[in-house]
Backbone as JSON Lines, residues from 0, in Angstrom:
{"i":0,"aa":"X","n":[-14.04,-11.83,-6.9],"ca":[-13.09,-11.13,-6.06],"c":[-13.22,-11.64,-4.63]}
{"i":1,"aa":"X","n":[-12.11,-11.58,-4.03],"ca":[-12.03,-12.11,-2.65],"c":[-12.68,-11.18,-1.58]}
{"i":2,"aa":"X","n":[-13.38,-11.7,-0.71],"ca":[-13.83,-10.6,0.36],"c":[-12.72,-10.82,1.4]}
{"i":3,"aa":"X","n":[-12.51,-9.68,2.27],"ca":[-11.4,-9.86,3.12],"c":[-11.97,-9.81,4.54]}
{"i":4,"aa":"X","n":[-11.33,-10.67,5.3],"ca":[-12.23,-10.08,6.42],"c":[-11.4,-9.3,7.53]}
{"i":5,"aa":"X","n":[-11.9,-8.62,8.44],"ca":[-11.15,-7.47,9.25],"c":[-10.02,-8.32,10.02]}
{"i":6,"aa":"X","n":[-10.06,-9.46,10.33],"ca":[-8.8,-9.89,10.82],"c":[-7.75,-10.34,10.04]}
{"i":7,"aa":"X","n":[-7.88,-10.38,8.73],"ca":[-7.11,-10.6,7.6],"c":[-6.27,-9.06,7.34]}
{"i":8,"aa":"X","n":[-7.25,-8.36,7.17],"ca":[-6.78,-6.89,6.64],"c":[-5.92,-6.06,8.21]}
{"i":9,"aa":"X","n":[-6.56,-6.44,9.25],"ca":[-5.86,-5.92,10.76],"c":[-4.39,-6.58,10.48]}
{"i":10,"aa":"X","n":[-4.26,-8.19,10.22],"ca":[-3.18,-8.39,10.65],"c":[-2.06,-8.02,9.75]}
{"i":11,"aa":"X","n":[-2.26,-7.64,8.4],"ca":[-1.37,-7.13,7.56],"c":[-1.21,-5.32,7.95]}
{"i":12,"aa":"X","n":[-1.84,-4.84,8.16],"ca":[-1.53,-3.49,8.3],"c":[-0.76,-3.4,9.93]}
{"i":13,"aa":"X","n":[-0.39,-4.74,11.1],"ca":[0.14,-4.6,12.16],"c":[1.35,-4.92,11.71]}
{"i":14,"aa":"X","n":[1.7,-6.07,10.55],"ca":[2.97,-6.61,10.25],"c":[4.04,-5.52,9.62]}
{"i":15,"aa":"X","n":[2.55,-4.95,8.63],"ca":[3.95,-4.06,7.71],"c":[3.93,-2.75,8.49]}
{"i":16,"aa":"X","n":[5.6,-2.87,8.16],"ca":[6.43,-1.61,8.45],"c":[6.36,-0.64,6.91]}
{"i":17,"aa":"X","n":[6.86,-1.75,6.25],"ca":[7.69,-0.19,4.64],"c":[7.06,-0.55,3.58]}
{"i":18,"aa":"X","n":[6.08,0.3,3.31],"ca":[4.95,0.36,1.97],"c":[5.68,0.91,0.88]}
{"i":19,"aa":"X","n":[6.05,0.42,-0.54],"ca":[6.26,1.09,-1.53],"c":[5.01,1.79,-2.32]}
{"i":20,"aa":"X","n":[5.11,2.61,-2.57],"ca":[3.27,3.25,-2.79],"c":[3.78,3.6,-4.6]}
{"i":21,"aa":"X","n":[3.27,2.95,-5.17],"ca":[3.39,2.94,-6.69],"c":[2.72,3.72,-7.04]}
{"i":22,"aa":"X","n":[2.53,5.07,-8.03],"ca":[2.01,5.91,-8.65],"c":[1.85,6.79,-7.3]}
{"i":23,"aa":"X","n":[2.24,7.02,-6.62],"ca":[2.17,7.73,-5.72],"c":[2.31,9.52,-6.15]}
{"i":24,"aa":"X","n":[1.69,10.58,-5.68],"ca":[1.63,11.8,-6.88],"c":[1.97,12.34,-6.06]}
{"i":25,"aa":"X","n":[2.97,13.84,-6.84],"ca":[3.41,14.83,-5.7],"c":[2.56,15.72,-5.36]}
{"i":26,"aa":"X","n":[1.0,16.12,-5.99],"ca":[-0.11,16.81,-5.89],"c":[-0.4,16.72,-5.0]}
{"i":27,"aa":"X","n":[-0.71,17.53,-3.83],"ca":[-1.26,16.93,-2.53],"c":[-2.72,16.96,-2.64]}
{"i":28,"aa":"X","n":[-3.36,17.01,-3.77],"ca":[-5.07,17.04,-3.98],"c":[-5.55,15.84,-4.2]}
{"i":29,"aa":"X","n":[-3.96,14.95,-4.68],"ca":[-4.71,13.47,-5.14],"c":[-4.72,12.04,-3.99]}
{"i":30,"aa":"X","n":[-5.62,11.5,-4.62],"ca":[-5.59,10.78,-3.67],"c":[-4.1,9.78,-2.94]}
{"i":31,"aa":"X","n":[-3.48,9.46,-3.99],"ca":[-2.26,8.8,-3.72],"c":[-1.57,9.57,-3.15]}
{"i":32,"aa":"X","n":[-1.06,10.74,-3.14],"ca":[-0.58,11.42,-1.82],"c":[-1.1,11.72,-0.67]}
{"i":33,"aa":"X","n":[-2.62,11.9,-0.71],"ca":[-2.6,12.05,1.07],"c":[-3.26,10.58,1.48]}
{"i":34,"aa":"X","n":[-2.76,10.02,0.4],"ca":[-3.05,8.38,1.46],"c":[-1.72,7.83,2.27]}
{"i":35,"aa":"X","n":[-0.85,8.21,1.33],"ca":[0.56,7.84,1.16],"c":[1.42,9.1,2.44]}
{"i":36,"aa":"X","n":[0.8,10.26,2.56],"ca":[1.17,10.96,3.43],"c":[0.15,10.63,5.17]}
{"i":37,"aa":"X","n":[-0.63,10.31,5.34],"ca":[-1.55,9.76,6.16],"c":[-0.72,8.01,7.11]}
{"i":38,"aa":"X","n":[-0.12,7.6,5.66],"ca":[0.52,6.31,6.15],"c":[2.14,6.52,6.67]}
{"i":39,"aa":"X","n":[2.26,7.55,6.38],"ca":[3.94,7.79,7.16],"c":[3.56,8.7,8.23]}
{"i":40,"aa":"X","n":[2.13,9.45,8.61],"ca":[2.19,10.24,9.71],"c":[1.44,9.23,10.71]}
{"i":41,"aa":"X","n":[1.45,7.8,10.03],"ca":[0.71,6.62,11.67],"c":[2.16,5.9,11.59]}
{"i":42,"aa":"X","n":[3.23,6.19,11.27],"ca":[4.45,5.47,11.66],"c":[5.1,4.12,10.67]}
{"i":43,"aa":"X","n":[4.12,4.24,9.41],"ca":[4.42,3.75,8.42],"c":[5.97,4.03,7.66]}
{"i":44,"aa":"X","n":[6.86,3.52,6.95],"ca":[7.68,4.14,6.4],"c":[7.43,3.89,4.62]}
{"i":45,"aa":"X","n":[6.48,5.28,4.21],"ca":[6.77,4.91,2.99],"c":[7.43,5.25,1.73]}
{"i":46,"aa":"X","n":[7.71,4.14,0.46],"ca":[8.95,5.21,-0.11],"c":[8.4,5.11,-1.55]}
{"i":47,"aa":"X","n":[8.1,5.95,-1.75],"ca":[7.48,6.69,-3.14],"c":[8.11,5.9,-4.26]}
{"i":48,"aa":"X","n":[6.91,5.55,-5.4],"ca":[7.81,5.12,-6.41],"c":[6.66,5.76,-8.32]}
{"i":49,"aa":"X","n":[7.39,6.69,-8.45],"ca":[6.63,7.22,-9.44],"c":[7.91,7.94,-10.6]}
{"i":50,"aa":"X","n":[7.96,7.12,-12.1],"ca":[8.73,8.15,-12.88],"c":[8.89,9.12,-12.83]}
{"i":51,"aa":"X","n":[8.47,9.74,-12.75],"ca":[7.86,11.08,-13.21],"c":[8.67,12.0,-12.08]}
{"i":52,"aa":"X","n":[8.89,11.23,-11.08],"ca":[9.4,12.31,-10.1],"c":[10.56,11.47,-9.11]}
{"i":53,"aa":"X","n":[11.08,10.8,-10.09],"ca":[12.43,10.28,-9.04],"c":[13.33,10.6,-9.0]}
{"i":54,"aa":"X","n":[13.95,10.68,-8.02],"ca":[14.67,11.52,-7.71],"c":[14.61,12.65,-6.34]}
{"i":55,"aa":"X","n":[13.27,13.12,-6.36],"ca":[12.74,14.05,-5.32],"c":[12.26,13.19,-3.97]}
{"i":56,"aa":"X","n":[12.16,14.11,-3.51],"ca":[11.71,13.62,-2.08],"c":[10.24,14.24,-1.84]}
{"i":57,"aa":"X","n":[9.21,12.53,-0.61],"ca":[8.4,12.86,-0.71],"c":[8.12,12.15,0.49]}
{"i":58,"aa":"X","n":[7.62,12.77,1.49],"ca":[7.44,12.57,3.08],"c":[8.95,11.67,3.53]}
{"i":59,"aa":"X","n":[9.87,12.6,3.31],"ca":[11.28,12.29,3.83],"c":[11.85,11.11,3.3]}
{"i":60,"aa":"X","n":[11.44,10.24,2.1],"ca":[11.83,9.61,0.97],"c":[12.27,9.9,-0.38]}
{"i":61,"aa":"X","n":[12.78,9.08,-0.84],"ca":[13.55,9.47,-2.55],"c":[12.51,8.98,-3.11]}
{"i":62,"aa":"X","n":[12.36,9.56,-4.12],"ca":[11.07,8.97,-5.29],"c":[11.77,8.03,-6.1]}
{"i":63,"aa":"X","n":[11.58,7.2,-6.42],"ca":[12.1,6.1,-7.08],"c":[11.43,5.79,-8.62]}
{"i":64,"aa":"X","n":[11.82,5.55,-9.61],"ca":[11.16,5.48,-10.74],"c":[10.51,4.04,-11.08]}
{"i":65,"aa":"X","n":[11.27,2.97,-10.23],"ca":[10.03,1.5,-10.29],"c":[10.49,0.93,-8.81]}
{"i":66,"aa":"X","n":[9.88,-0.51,-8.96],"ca":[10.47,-0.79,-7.51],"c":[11.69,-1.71,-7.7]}
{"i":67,"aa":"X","n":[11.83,-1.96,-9.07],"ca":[13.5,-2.52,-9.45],"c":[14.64,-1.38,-8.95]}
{"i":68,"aa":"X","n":[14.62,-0.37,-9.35],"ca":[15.23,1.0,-8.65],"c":[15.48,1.53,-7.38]}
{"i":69,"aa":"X","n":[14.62,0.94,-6.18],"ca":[14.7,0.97,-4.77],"c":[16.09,0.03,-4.41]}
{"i":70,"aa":"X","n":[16.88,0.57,-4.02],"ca":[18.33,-0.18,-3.33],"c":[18.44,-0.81,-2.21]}
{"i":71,"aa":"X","n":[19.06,-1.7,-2.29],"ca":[18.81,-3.32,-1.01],"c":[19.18,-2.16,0.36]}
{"i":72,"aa":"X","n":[20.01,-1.17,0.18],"ca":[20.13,-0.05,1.19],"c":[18.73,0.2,2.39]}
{"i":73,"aa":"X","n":[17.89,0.31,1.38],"ca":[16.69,0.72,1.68],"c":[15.75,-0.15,2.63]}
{"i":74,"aa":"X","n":[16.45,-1.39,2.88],"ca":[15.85,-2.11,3.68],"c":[14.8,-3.49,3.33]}
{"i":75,"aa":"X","n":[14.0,-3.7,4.26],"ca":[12.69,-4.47,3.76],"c":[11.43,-3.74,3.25]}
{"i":76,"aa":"X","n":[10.91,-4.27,2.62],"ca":[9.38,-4.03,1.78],"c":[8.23,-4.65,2.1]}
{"i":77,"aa":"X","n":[7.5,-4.45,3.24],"ca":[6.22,-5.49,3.45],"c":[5.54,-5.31,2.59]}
{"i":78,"aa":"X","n":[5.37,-4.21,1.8],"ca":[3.63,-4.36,0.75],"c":[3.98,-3.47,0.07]}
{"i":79,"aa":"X","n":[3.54,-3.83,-1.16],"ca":[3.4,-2.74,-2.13],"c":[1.81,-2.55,-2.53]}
{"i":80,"aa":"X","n":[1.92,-1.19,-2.31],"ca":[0.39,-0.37,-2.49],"c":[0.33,0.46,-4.13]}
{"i":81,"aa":"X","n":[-0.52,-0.39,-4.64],"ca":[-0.66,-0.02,-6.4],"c":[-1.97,1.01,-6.53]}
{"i":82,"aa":"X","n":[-1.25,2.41,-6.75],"ca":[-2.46,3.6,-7.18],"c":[-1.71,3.66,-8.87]}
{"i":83,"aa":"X","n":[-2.49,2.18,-9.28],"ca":[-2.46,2.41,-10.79],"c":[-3.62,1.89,-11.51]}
{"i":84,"aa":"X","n":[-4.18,1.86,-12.52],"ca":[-5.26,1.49,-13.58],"c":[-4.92,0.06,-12.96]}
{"i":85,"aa":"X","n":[-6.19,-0.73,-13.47],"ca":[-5.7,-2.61,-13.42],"c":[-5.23,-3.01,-14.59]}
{"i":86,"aa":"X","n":[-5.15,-2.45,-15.34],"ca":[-4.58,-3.12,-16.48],"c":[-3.47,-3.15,-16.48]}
{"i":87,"aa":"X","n":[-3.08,-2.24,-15.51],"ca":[-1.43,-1.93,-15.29],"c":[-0.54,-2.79,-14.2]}
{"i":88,"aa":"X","n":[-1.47,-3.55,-13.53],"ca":[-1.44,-3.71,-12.33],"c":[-0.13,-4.98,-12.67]}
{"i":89,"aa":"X","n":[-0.66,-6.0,-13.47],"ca":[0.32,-7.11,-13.6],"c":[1.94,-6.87,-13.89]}
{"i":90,"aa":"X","n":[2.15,-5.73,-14.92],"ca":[3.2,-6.01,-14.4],"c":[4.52,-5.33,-13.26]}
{"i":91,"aa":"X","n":[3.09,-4.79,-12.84],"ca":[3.53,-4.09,-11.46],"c":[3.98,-5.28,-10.43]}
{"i":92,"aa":"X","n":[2.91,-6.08,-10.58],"ca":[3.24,-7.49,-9.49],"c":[4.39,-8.15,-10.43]}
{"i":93,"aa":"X","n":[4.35,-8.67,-11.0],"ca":[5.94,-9.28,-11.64],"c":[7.06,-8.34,-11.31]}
{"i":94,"aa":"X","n":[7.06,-7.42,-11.3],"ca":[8.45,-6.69,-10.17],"c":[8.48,-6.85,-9.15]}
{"i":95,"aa":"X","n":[7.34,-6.26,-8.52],"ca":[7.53,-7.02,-6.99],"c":[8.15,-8.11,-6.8]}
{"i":96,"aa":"X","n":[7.68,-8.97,-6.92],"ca":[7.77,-10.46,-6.99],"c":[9.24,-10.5,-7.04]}
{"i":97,"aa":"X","n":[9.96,-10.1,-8.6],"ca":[11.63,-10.24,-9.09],"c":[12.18,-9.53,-7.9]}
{"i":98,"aa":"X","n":[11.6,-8.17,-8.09],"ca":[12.63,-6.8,-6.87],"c":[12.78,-7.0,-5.47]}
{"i":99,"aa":"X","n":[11.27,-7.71,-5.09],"ca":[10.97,-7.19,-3.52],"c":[10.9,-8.73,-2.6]}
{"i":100,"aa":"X","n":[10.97,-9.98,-3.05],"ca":[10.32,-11.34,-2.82],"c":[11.55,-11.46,-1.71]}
{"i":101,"aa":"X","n":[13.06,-11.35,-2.18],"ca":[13.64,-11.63,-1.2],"c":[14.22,-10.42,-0.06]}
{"i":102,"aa":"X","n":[13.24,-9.64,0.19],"ca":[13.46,-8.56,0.98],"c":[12.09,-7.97,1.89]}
{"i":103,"aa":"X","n":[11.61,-9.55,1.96],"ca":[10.11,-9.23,3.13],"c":[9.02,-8.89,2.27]}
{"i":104,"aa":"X","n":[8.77,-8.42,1.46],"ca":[7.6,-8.68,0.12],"c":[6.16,-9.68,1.15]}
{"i":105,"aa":"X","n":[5.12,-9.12,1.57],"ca":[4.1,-10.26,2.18],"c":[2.5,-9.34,1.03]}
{"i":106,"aa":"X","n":[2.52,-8.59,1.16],"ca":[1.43,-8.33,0.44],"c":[1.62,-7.4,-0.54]}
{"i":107,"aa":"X","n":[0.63,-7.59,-1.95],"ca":[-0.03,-6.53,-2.36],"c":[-1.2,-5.94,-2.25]}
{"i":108,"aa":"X","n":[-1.12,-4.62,-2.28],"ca":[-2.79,-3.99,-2.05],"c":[-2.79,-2.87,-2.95]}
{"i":109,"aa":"X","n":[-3.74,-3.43,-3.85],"ca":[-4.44,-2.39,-5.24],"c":[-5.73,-1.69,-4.45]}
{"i":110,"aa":"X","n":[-5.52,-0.62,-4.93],"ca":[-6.65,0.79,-4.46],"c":[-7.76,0.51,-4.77]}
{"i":111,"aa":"X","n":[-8.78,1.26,-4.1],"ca":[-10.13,1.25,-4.85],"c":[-10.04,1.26,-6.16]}
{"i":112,"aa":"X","n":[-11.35,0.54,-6.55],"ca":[-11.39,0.31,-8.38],"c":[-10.23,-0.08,-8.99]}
{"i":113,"aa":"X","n":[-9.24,-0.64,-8.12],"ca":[-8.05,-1.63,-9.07],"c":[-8.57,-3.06,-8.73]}
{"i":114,"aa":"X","n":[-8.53,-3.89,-9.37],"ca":[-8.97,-5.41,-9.98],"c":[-8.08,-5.8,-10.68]}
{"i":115,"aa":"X","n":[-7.18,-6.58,-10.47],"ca":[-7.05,-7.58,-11.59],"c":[-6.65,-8.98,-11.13]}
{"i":116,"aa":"X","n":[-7.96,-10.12,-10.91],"ca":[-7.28,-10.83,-10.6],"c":[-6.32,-11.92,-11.25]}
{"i":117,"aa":"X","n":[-6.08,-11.51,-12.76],"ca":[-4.6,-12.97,-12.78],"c":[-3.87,-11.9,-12.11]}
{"i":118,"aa":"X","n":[-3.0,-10.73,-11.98],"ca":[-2.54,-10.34,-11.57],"c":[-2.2,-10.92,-9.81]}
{"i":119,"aa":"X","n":[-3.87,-10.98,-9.43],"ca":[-3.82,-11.34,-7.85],"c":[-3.36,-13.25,-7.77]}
{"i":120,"aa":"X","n":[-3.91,-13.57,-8.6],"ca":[-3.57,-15.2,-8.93],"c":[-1.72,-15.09,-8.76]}
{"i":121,"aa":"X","n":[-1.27,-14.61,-9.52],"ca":[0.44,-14.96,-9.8],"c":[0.88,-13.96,-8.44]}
{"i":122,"aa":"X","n":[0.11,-13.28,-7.4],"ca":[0.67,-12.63,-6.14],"c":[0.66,-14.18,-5.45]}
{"i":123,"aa":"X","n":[-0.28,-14.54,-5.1],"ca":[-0.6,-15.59,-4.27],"c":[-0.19,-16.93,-4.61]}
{"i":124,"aa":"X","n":[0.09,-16.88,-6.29],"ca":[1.18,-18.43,-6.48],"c":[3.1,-18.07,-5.93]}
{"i":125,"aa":"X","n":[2.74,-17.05,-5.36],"ca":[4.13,-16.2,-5.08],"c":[4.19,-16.26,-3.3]}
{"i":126,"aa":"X","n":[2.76,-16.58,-2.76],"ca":[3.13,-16.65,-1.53],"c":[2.49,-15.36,-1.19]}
{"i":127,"aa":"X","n":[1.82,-14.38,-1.77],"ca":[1.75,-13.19,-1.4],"c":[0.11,-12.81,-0.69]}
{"i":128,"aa":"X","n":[0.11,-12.27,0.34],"ca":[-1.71,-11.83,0.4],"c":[-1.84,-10.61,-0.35]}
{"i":129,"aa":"X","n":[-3.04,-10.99,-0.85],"ca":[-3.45,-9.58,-1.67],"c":[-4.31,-8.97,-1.38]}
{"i":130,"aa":"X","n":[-4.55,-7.64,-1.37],"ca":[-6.15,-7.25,-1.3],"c":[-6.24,-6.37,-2.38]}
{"i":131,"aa":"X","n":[-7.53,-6.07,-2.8],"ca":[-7.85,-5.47,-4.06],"c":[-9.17,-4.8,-3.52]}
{"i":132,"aa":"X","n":[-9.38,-3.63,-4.68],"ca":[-10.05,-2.61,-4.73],"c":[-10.72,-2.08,-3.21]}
{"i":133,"aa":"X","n":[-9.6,-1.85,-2.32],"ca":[-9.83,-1.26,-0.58],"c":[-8.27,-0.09,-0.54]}
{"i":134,"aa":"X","n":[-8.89,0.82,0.49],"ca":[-7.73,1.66,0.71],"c":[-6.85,1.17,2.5]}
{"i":135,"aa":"X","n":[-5.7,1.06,2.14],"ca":[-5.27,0.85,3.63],"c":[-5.18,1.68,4.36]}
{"i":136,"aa":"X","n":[-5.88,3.22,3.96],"ca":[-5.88,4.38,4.88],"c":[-7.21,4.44,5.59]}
{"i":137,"aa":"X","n":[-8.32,3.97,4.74],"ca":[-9.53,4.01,5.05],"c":[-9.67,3.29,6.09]}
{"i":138,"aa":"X","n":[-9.38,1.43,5.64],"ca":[-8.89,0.33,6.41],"c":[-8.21,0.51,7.66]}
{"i":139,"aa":"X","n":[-7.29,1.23,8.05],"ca":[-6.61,1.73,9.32],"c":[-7.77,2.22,9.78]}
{"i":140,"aa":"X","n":[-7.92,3.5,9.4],"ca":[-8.87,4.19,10.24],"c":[-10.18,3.46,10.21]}
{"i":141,"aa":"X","n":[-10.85,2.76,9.67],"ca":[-12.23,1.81,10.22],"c":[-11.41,0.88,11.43]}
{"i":142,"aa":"X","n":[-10.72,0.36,11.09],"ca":[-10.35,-1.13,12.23],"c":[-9.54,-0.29,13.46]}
{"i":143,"aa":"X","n":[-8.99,0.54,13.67],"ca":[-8.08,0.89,14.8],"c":[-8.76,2.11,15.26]}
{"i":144,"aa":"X","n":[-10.46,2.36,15.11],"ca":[-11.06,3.38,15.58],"c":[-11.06,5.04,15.24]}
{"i":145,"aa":"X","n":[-10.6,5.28,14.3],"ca":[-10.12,6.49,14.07],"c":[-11.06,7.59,13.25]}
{"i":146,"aa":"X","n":[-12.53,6.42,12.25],"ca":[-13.07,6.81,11.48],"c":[-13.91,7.65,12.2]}
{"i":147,"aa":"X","n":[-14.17,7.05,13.63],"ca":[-15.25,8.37,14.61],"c":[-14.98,9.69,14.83]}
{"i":148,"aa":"X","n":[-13.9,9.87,14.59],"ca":[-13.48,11.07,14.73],"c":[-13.76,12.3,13.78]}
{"i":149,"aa":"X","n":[-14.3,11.31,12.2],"ca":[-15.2,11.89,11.7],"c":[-16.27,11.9,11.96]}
{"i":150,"aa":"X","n":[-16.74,11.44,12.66],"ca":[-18.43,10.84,12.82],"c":[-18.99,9.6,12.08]}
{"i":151,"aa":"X","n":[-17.92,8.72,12.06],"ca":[-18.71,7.46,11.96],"c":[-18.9,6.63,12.49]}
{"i":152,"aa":"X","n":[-19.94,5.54,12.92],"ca":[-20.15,4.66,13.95],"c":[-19.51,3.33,13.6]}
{"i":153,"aa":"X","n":[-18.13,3.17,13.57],"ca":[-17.36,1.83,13.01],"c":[-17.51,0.81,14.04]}
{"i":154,"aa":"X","n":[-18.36,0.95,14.91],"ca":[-19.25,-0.37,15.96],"c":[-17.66,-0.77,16.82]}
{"i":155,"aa":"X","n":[-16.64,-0.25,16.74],"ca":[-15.72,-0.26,17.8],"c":[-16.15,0.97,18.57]}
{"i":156,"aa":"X","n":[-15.21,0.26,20.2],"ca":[-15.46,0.58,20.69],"c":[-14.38,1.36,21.53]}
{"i":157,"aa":"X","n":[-14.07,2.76,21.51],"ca":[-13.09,3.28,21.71],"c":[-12.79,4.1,22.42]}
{"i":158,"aa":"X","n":[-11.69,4.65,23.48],"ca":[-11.53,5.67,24.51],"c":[-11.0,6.59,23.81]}
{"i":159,"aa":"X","n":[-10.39,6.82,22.05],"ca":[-9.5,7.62,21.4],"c":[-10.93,8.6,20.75]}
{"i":160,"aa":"X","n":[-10.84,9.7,21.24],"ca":[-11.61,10.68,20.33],"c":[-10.75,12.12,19.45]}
């Protein structure tokens, strides 16, 4: 697995604007929602994409049932964020890729404990950066200072408390 390093992972979370958050849950206990709600309250725009509930709205988005289903309406897509099993993961990236490639598509990022790298192989023969098994909520808040605010010492150095 690839290690990423903080200026790799900084400069993708400054580029993207509009996260499609795959398996994203309407539970607010799970993790895919208050990651996914955390990333539209730092100015993220993200737009839900879960069967199970498309149709509804979820932090001022339509739930969408894949990301073939999201309408060119909807704009650009910098990253799609996969809260799914890895086994699932591939052909999550082969949509991307078809749905999202010509509409700003630059990364995927699979959640903690998602892995798969042919999956990550056919992102990156696609042009795509990937990161795998990291959260981009966690990731925000370590690199842009925010984690102290719990009390952790993320060795930045910051005037935001």
């Amino acid at each position: 697995m690839t290690e990423h390093s903080d200026q790799f992972l900084r400069k993708i979370l400054q580029r993207t604007k509009t996260i499609a958050c795959v398996g994203v849950s309407g539970n607010s206990v799970r993790p895919s929602y208050y990651v996914a709600r955390y990333l539209s309250l730092k100015g993220y725009r993200v737009i839900p994409v879960n069967p199970m509930m498309a149709g509804k709205r979820l932090f001022g988005e339509t739930v969408y049932a894949s990301l073939s289903d999201i309408p060119e309406s909807e704009g650009r897509i910098g990253m799609v964020d996969i809260f799914r099993r890895s086994e699932h993961v591939g052909p999550i990236v082969d949509e991307a890729i078809s749905a999202l490639s010509n509409r700003g598509l630059k990364t995927i990022w699979m959640q903690f404990e998602v892995i798969n790298e042919e999956a990550a192989a056919v992102a990156r023969e696609a042009g795509l950066d990937v990161v795998m098994d990291r959260c981009p909520k966690l990731e925000y808040q370590r690199l842009f200072g925010e984690l102290r605010m719990g009390g952790f010492n993320t060795g930045i150095v910051s005037s935001k408390l």
